[in-house]
N, C-alpha and C positions, 0 to 999 in steps of 0.2 A: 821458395817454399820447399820443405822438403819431401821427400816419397810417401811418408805416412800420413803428410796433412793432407798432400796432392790426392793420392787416393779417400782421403776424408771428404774432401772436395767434391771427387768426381761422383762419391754415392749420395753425395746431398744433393745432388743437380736431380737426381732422380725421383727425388720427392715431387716434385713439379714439372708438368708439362703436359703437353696437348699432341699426343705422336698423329700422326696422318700418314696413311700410308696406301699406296697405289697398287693392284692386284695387275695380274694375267691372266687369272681366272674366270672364265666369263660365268654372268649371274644367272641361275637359273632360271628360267619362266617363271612365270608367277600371274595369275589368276587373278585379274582385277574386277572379275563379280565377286571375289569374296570377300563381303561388304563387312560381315562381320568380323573379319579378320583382322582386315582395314582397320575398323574403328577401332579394336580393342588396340590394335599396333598405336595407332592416335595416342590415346589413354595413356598409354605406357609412357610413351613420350612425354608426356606434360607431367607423370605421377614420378618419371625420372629426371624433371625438369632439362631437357636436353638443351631448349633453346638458350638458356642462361648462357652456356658455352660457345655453343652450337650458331645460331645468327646473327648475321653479320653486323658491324657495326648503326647502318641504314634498318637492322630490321627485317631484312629479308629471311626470311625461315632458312635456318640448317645451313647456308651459302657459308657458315666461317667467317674466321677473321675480328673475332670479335677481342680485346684484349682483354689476356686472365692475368690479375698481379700476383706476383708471387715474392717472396723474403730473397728468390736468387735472381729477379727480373720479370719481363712482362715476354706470355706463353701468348697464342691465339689459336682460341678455334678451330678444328679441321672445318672441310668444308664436308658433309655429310650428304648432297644431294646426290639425284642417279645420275649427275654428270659425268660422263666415260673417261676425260680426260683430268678434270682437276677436282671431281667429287669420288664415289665410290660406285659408280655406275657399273665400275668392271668386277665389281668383288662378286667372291660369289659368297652363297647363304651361306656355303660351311664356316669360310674366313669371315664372316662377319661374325659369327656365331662364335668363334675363335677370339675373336679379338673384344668382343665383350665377355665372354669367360676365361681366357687366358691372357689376356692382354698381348698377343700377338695377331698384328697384317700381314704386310710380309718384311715386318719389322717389330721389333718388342717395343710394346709402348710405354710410355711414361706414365708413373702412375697416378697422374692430377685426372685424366681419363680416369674415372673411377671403377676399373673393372675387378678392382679389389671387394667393391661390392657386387655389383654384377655381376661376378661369377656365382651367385648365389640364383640368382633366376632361371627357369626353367627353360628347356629350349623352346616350349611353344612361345613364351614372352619374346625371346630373342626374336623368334623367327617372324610374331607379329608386328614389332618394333621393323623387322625389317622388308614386309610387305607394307607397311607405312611409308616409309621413309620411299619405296620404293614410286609413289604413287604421289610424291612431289613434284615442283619444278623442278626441270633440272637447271641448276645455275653454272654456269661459267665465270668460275671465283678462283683464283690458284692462289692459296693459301701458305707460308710456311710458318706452322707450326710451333717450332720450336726456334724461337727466338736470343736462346737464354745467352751471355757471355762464358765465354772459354774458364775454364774448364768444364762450366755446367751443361756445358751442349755437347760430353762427349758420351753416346748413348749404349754405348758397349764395350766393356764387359759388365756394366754397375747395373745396366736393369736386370741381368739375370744375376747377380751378387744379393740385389734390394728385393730382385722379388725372393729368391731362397730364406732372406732372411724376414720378411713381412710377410708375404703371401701365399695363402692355402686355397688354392681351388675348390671349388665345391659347391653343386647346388643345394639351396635351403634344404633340411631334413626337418619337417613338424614334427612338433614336442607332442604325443600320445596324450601326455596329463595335462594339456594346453585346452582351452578352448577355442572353436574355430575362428573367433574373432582375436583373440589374440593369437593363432598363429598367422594369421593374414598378419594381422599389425606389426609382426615378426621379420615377417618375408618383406614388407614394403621398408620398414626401418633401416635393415640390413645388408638388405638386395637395391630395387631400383631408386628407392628417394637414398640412399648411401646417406644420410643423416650423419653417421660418425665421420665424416668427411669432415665438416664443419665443428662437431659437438664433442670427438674425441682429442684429448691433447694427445700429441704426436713426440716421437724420441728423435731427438738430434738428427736421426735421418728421416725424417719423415714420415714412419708406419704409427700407427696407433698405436698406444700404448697398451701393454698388455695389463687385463684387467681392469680399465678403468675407461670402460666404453660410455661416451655420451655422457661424461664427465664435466665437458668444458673445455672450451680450446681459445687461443690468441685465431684471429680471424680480420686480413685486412683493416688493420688500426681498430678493431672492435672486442669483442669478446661474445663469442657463441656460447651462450651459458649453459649450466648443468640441465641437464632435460633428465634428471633421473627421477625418483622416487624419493630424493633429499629432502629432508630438513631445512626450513630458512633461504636455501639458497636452490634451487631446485621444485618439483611441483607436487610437494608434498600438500600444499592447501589445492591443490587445483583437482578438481572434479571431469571426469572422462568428457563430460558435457564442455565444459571450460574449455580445455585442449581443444575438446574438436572448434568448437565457437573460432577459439584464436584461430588456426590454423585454416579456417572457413571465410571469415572475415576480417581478420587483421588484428583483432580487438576483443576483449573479455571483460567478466565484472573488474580486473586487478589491471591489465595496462593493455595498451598498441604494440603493435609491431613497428618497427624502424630499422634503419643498416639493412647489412644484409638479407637479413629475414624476412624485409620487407620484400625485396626483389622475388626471395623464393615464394612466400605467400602469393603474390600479386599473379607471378609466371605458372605457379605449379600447384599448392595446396587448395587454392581457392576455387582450385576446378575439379578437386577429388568426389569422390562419391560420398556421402553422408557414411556409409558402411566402411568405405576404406579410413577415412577418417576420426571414426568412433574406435577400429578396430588398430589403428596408429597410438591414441592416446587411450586403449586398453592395454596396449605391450608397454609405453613408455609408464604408466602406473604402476607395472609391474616389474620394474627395474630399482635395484637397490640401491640408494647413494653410498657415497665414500664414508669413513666415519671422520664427520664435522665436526669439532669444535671450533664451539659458538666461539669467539672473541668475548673479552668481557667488555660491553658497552662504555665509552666514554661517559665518564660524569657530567651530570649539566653545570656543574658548578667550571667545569674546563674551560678555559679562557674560548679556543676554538671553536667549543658548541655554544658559551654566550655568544659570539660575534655571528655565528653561522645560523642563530635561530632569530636573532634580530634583521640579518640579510633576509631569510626564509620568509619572516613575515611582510617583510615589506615588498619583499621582488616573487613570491611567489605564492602564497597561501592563497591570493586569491581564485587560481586554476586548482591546486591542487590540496586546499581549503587548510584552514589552521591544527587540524589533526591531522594532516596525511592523506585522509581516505578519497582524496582524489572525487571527483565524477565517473561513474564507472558507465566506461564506451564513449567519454569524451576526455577525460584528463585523468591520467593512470592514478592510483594511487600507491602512494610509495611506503604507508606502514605495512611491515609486512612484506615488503615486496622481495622475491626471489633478485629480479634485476639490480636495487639498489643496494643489495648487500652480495653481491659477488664478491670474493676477495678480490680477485684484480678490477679495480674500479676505471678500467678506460673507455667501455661504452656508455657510463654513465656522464662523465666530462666529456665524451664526443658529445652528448645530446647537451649538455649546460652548456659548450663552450661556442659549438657551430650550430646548435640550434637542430631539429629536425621535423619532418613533415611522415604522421605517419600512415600507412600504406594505403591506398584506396582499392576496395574490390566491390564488384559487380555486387555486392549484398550489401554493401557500406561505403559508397563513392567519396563521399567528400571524406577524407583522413584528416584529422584536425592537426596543427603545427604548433610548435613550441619555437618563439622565439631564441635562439644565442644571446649570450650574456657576456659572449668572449671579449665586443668591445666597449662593454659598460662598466663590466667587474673587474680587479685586479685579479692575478693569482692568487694572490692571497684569501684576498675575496671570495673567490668561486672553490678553494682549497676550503677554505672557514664551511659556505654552505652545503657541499656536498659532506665532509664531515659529521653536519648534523642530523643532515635525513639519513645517513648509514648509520646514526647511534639515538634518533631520535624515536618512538613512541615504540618503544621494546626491540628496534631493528640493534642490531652490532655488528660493525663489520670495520676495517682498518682504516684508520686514519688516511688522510688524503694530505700530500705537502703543496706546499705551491710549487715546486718544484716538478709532479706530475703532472699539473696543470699545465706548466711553461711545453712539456713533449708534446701536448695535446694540439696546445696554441701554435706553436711550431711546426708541428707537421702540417698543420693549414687542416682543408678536405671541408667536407659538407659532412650534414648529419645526416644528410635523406639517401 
């Protein structure tokens, strides 16, 4: 490899990972009557979905070690409890406060730590985040981190290279001509739930792409779809009500949650406040989509959409009924639906091909499941029927080969 790949190399390791790092600093006192503190710190944590990362494989809160996939290898978890020795027991507030707005411990961290958004929260958040966390068990977990292979586990000089060239400090500033529910929805989006993490596509190294925030992203063999104000592919039909619903319970009049979103739903959104939540899907209302053009829809007369609506009617109209329209809050409906006309069509084959179960939360327990088709149908087969629900009752969106089915099939994985 030569010196400019090599260094091409070293600044993409930096996209991903999970830095951990061990202070000298001892951690301030801290006031464990102040209950209110406490719990808003809680809040935060669950509205920043920490545990995702954050506990251990077993479940145990914050302890680390939990495996994060990444396109350059498999990151884990720091361990986040007050253990002195292999958690952050010895930091003190100022370095914690540091290392979620600058993404320095007493090391620069990797930016999969998402303090690219974080650095948008105010310090009283941080510091309640960190009388929470303070106020856990302490576990005895010694975690490493950063897992990743050579070259990408080498952490310096590229995180100060990647953050010069991605990242801008700074806490949130409210919009004046906003209202106060969408500038909460603002600060939560962009700050602790880091939503563009998932929802923004990213440039070759890894930052977000400029201008085209909560766009759409590739996301562990899935697709985090546009959450803008789009057209067709995006939640231009969906209603502030709607948003908050999904993200409350899993489910809406139009579909379920499943993949990843399911996990964040289940760990984080479904525990938000009715106000934080209304005031989330008032900011994402208020975001512009890309400009879309529609695809011209396949003709029905296309060899493809005959085979694909003959498969349709026999292997699935009856869940998702002979128009599309689905059961709304038991079997999505797919005319119209943002999810079945993405342009990159793989989370839709993830759910045809391995089936998935979607999310259960405390307001809707049972999640209802869609059986896989991966070993009934051919490629060709399940290539034919997803082409026709993407071009059938006004939907358009790109043809699907058997060929992207075969990557689908291949890489194995669950839906759920």
């Amino acid at each position: 490899m030569n010196s400019r790949l090599l260094r091409r190399a070293v600044l993409a390791a930096v996209t991903f990972g999970l830095g951990t790092a061990f202070a000298v600093a001892q951690t301030r006192p801290i006031n464990h009557q102040n209950f209110e503190l406490i719990a808003r710190g809680r809040y935060l944590t669950v509205l920043g979905d920490c545990a995702a990362c954050h506990n251990s494989p077993d479940g145990t809160p914050f302890a680390g070690g939990n495996p994060v996939p990444t396109p350059f290898g498999t990151m884990r978890g720091a361990n986040i409890t007050p253990d002195k020795d292999t958690g952050i027991g010895n930091w003190s507030n100022e370095q914690f406060y540091h290392a979620l707005h600058d993404g320095v411990g007493d090391v620069r961290l990797y930016p999969a730590m998402p303090y690219t958004y974080y650095t948008k929260m105010t310090r009283q958040d941080v510091m309640a985040i960190r009388a929470y966390l303070n106020t856990v068990k302490p576990v005895r977990h010694d975690v490493t981190s950063d897992t990743l292979p050579f070259p990408f586990d080498i952490r310096a000089p590229a995180t100060t290279v990647w953050d010069w060239l991605f990242f801008s400090p700074g806490t949130f500033k409210p919009d004046p001509h906003k209202s106060a529910a969408w500038n909460r929805g603002a600060y939560i989006v962009q700050g602790p739930g880091h939503c563009g993490a998932c929802h923004s596509p990213k440039t070759m190294l890894g930052g977000d792409q400029s201008g085209k925030q909560l766009r759409g992203a590739d996301l562990q063999g899935w697709v985090a779809p546009d959450i803008t104000n789009a057209k067709r592919i995006g939640l231009d039909a969906w209603t502030v009500q709607d948003i908050a619903e999904y993200l409350k319970t899993g489910a809406n009049r139009f579909t379920d949650a499943s993949g990843p979103m399911a996990d964040e739903i289940r760990h984080s959104s479904s525990h938000w406040t009715e106000a934080d939540l209304k005031a989330v899907a008032t900011y994402l209302k208020d975001q512009p989509g890309g400009d879309h053009q529609a695809p011209k829809p396949l003709a029905a007369s296309d060899p493809r959409m005959q085979a694909g609506k003959a498969i349709y009617e026999d292997q699935c109209s009856a869940c998702h009924t002979m128009d599309g329209g689905g059961i709304q809050r038991m079997f999505p409906q797919l005319k119209g639906s943002p999810f079945v006309q993405q342009p990159d069509p793989t989370s839709l084959l993830q759910v045809v091909v391995n089936g998935t179960r979607a999310v259960a939360t405390d307001e809707r327990p049972t999640g209802p499941a869609m059986p896989g088709f991966g070993w009934k149908l051919s490629n060709a087969q399940i290539a034919a029927v997803v082409t026709y629900v993407r071009n059938a009752w006004s939907n358009a969106a790109p043809p699907v080969s058997p060929g992207d089915v075969g990557k689908i099939r291949h890489a194995g994985g669950s839906g759920s």
